[in-house]
SEPATOR-642154 format. One record per residue (C-alpha): residue number from 1; x, y, z. Coordinates in steps of 0.05 Angstrom, whole numbers. Layout:
! residues N
+-----+--------+--------+--------+
: num :   east :  north :     up :
+-----+--------+--------+--------+
: NUM :      X :      Y :      Z :
...
+-----+--------+--------+--------+
***
This chain:
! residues 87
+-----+--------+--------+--------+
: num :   east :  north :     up :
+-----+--------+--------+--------+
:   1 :   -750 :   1504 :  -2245 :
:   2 :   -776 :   1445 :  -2205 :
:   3 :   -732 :   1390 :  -2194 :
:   4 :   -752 :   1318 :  -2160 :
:   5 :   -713 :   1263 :  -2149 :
:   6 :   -744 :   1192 :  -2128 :
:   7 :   -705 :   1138 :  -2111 :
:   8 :   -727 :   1060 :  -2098 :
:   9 :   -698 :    997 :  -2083 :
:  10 :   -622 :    987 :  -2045 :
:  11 :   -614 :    934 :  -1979 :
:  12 :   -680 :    955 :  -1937 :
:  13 :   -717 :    976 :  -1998 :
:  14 :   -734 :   1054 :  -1968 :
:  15 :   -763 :   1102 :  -2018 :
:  16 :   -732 :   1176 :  -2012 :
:  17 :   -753 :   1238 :  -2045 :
:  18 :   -738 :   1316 :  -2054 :
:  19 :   -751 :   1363 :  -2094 :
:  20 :   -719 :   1432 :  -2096 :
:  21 :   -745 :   1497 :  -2136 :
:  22 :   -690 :   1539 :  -2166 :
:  23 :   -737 :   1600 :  -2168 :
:  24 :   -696 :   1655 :  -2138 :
:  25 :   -632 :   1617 :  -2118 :
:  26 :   -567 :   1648 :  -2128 :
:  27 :   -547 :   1585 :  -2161 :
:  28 :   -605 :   1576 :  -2204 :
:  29 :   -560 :   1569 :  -2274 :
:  30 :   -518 :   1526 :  -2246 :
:  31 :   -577 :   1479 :  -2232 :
:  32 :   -606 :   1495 :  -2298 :
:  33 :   -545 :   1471 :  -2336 :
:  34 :   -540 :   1405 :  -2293 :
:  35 :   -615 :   1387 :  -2301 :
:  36 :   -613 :   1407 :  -2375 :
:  37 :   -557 :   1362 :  -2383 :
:  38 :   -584 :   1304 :  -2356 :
:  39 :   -649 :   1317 :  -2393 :
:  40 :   -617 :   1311 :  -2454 :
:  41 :   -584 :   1243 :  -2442 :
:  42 :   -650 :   1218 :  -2430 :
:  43 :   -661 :   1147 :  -2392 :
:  44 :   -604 :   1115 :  -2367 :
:  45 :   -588 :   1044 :  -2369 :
:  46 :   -645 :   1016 :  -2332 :
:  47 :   -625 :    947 :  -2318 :
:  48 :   -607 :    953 :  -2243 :
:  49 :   -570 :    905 :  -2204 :
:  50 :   -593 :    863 :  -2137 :
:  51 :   -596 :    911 :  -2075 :
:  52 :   -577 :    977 :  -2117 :
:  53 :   -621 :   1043 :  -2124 :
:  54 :   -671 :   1063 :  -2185 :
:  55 :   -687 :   1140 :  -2200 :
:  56 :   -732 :   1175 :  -2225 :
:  57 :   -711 :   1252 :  -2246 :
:  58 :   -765 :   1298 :  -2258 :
:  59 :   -749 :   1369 :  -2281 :
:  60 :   -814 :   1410 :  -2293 :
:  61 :   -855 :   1354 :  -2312 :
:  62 :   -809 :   1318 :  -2363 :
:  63 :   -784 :   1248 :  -2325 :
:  64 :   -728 :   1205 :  -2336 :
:  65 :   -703 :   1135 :  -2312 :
:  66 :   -634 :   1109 :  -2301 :
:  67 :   -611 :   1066 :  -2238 :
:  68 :   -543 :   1050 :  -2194 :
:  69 :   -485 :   1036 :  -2218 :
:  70 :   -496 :   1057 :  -2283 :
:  71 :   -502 :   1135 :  -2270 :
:  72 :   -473 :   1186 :  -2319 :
:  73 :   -430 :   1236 :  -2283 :
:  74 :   -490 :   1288 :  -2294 :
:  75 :   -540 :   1244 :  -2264 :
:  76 :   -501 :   1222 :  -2208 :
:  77 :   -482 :   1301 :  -2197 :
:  78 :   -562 :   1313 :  -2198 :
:  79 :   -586 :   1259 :  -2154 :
:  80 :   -530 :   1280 :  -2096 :
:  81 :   -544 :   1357 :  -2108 :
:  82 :   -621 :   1349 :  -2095 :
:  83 :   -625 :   1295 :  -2047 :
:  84 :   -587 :   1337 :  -2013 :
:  85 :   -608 :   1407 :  -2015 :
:  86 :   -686 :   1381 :  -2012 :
:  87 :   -677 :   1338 :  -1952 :
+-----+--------+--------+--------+
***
């Protein structure tokens, strides 16, 4: 499974991206469960506010929208996971 996270906006307006491929991790369930999860909440409440981040979460081709500081727990749990691990 390929998971990409893009996020836009905040303060200086800097894009980041990373993406991370499960294939082979030890881990790889966990990650399927969390991206499965936000998958089927679909798009989040898009209406961002002044200054805060917009993301886009793609998980083998299927994308979905949501931005700062309305993140479900899942999403928000996705975003840090990836950003992280793909940096």
């Amino acid at each position: 499974m390929r998971i990409r996270v893009r996020r836009t906006g905040g303060f200086a307006g800097i894009e980041r991206s990373a993406e991370v491929d499960t294939s082979g991790r030890p881990d790889t369930g966990e990650w399927q469960t969390l991206a499965a999860t936000v998958l089927r909440e679909g798009d989040g409440d898009v209406r961002g506010v002044p200054d805060g981040f917009s993301y886009e979460i793609t998980v083998d081709g299927e994308t979905i929208r949501c931005c700062d500081p309305r993140l479900t727990e899942s999403q928000r749990a996705l975003i840090a996971k990836v950003l992280k691990e793909g940096a």
